[in-house]
C-alpha positions in Angstrom: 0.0 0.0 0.0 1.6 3.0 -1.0 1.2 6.8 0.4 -2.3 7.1 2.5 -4.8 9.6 2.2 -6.7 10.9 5.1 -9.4 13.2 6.4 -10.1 15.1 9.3 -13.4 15.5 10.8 -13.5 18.2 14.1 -10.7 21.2 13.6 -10.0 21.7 17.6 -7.6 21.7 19.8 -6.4 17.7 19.2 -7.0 18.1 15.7 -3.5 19.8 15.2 -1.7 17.6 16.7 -3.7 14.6 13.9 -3.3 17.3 11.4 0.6 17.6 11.6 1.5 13.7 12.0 -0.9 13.2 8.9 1.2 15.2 7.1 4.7 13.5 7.7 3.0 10.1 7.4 0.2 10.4 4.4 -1.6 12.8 2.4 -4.2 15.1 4.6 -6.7 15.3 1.6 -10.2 17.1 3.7 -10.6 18.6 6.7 -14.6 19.5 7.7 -15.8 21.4 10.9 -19.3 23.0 11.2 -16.9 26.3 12.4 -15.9 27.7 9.0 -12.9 29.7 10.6 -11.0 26.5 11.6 -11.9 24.6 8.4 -10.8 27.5 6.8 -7.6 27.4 8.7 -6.8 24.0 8.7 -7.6 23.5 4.8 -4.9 26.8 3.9 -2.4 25.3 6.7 -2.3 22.1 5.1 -3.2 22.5 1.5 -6.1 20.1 2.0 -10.1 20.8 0.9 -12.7 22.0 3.3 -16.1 20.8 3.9 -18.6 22.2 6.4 -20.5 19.1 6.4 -19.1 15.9 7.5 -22.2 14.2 5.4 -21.1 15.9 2.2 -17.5 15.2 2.5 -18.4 11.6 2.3 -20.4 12.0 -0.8 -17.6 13.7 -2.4 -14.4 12.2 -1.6 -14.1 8.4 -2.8 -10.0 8.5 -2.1 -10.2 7.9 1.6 -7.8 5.5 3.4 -8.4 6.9 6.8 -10.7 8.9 8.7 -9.5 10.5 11.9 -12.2 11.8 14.0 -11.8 14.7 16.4 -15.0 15.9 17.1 -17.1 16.9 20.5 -17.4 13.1 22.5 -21.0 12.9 22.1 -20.9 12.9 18.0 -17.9 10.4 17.8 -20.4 7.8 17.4 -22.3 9.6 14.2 -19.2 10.7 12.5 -17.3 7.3 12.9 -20.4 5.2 11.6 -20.7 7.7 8.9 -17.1 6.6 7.8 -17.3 3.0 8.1 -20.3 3.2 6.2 -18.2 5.3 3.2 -15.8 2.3 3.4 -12.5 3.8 4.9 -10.7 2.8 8.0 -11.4 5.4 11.1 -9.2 6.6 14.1 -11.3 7.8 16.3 -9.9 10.1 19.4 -11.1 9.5 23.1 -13.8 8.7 24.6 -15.0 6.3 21.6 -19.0 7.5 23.0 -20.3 8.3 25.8 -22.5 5.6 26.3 -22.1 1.9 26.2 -25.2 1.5 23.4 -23.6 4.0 21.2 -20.1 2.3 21.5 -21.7 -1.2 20.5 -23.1 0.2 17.6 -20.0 1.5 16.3 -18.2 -1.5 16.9 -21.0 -3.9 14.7 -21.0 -1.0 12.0 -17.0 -1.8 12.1 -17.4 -5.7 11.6 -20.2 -5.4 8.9 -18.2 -3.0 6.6 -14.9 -4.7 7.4 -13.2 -2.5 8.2 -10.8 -1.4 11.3 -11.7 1.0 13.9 -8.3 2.2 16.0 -9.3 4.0 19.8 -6.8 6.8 20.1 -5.8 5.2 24.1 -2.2 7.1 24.0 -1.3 6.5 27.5 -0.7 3.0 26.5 2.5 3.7 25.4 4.2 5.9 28.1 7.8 4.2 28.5 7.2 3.2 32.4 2.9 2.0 31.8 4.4 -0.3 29.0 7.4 -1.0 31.3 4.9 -1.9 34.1 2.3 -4.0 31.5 5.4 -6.0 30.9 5.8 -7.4 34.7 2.2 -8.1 34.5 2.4 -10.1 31.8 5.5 -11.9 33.2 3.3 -12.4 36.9 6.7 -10.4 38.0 3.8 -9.1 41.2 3.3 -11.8 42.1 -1.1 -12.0 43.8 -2.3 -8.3 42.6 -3.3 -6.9 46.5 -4.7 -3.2 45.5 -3.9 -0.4 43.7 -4.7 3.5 44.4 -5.1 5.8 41.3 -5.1 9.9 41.8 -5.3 12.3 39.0 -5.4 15.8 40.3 -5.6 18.2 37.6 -6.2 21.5 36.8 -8.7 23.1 34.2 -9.7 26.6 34.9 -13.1 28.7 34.2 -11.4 29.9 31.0 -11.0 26.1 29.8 -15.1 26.1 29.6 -16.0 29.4 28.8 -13.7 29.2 25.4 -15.5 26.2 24.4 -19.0 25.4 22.8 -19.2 22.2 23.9 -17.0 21.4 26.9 -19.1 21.7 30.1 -21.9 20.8 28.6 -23.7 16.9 29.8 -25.2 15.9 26.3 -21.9 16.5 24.6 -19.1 16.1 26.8 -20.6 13.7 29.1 -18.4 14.2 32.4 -14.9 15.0 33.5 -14.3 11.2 33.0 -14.9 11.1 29.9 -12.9 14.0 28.5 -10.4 13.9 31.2 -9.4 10.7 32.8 -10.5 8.1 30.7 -6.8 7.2 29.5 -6.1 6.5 33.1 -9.7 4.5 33.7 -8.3 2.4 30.8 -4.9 1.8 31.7 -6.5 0.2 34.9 -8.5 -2.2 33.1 -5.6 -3.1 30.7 -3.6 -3.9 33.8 -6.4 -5.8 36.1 -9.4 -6.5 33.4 -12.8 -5.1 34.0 -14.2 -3.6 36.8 -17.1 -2.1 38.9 -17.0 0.6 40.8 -18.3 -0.7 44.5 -18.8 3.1 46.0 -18.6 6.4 43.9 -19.1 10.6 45.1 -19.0 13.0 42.6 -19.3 16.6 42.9 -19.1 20.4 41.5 -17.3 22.2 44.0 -15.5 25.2 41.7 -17.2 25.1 38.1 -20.8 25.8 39.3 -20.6 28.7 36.9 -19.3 27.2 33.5 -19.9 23.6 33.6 -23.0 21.2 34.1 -20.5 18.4 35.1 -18.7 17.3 38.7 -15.2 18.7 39.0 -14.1 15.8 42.0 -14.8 12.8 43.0 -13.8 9.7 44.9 -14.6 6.1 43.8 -13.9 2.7 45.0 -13.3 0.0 42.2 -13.6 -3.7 42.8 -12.2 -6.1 39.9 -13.8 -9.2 38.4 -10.6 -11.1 40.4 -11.3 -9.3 43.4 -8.7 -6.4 43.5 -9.1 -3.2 45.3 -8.5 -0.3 44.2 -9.3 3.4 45.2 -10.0 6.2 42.8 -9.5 10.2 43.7 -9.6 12.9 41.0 -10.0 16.6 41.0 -9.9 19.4 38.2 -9.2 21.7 41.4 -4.9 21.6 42.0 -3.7 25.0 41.9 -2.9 27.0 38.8 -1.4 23.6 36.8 -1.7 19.9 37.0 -0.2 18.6 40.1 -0.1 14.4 39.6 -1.6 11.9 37.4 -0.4 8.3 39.3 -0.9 4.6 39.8 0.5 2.6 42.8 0.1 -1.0 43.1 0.4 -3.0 46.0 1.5 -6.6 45.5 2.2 -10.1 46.8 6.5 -9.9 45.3 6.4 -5.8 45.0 5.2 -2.4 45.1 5.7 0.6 42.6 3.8 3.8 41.7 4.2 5.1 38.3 3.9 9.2 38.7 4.7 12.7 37.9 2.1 14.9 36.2 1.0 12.1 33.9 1.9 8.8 34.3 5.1 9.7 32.9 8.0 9.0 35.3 8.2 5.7 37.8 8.3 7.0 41.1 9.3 4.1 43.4 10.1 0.5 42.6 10.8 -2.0 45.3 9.5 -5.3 43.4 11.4 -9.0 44.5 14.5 -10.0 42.4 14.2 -6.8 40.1 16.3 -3.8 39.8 14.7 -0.3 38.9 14.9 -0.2 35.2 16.2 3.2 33.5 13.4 4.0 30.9 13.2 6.5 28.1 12.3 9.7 29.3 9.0 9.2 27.2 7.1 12.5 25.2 6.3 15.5 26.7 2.6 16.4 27.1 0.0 17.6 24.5 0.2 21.5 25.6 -2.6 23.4 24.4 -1.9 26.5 25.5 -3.4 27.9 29.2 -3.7 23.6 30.0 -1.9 20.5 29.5 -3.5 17.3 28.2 -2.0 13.2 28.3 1.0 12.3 27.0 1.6 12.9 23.2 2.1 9.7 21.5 0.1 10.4 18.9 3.3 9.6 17.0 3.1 5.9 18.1 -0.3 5.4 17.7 -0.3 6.6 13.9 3.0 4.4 13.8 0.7 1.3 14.7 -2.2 2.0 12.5 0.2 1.9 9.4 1.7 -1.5 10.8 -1.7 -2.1 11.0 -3.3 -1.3 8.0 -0.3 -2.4 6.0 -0.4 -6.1 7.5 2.6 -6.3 9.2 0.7 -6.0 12.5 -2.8 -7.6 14.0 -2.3 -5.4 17.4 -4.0 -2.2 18.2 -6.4 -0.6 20.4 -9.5 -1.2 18.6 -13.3 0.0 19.9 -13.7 -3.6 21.6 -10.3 -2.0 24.0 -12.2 0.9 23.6 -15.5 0.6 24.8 -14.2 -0.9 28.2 -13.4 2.6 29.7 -17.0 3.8 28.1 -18.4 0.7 30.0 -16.7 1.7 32.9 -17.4 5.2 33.2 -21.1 4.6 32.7 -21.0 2.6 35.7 -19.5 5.2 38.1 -21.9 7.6 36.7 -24.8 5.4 37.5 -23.4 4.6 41.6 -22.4 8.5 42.0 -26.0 9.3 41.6 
């Protein structure tokens, strides 16, 4: 298969950071958002056509390889049917939906067109999560005891007020959602599904910009029995204070830290020495706040192994919908 084209559906934030790997990697062809200005922008930036219509870009272009969707969570499910349906392969950005029903329905469209859907899960691929995956596999741990996840963040009332959809329940869905759902699905990578078993959720500093909780504290029990405990915030001071994940096990205990999963902390684990790992990517900066770690790079680099055949693995929306699952759940008990 020779050089790949691609559209681009959703001109935001996360769009540039598609937009610019796209670029270096394949042929950008379309970009489409209902927001003329960034289409506009986007298309002159990188010499690609604009559509105001996702629909009609569709109809049009019969040259597409990939489709990268980057649109508000709550139209993921719309726009990444619509492509599947047009016969081209789709990348679709987190959450995959927010809500399970939606998710499943993407996932069948996926199967009867044939064709692959990719879950942009980024985190995956931080040096010291993949590092950690590794033990895992290996039963390195030993009997899993519990683990305690924290991800205290900051987004400010200018984060919501600059944005037409952010904030708002039908379209965003919830902090975990847009937020925390790398780190909800790093968990169930590591220890399979889970329920959450106790779960508080509340607005304490966005009452005026935002229709969702900025805290809350959970209390996960896995299908094998693990523990775990779950405290986020959107409430640390002026910039992201810690994104972590300590385990507790039967041969060790470690906490992979810093802002973002992006650094391991402490490692005391039974006939292992502390590896020295790559010092990984920084974070996707969008200027005023600062997102996950940008892999992006890796992720496009495993949907070409991919789609090329020299790969079966990826993150695909049965990985995806986990977190969706998941989320749901905590939704549902924090009533």
């Amino acid at each position: 298969m020779g050089n790949l084209n691609f559209v681009l559906i959703g001109c935001g934030a996360i769009a540039e950071k598609h937009a610019a790997i796209i670029s270096s990697i394949g042929s950008l062809i379309a970009v489409c958002d209902i927001d003329k200005k960034k289409a506009d922008g986007f298309a002159k930036r990188y010499n690609a056509k604009k559509y105001f219509s996702s629909q009609k870009l569709f109809q049009k272009e019969k040259e597409i390889d990939v489709a990268v969707i980057c649109t508000p969570n709550a139209l993921h499910p719309e726009h990444v049917i619509q492509a599947l349906k047009s016969g081209c392969h789709v990348l679709c950005e987190k959450p995959m939906a927010i809500s399970t029903a939606k998710a499943k329905r993407m996932i069948k469209t996926a199967i009867k067109y044939k064709r692959k859907l990719f879950v942009v899960k980024q985190n995956r691929f931080n040096p010291p999560v993949a590092y950690i995956k590794e033990l895992l596999n290996k039963n390195k741990l030993g009997k899993i005891y519990s683990f305690q996840l924290n991800c205290f963040w900051n987004r400010a009332n200018d984060y919501y007020k600059k944005s037409n959809w952010k904030g708002i329940k039908k379209l965003d869905g919830g902090v975990l959602y847009t937020q925390f759902s790398h780190f909800i699905d790093l968990v169930y990578w590591y220890f399979g599904d889970l329920k959450p078993v106790y779960a508080r959720i509340k607005n304490i500093a966005h009452k005026k910009v935002s229709a969702l909780e900025d805290e809350g504290v959970i209390i996960f029990q896995t299908t094998s029995g693990i523990l775990g405990g779950f405290n986020y915030t959107l409430n640390a001071y002026q910039k992201n204070m810690e994104g972590s994940l300590t385990i507790f096990a039967e041969k060790g205990t470690l906490k992979i830290g810093g802002q973002y999963l992006n650094t391991l902390e402490y490692f005391e684990v039974k006939d292992e020495v502390m590896p020295v790992l790559p010092k990984g990517n920084p974070a996707n900066d969008y200027g005023g706040y600062k997102g996950s770690m940008g892999n992006h790079e890796l992720v496009y680099k495993n949907l070409l192994e991919v789609i090329t055949g020299k790969s079966k693995n990826y993150i695909s929306g049965e990985d995806g919908i986990k977190s969706v699952e998941i989320i749901e759940k905590i939704y549902h008990a924090g009533k």
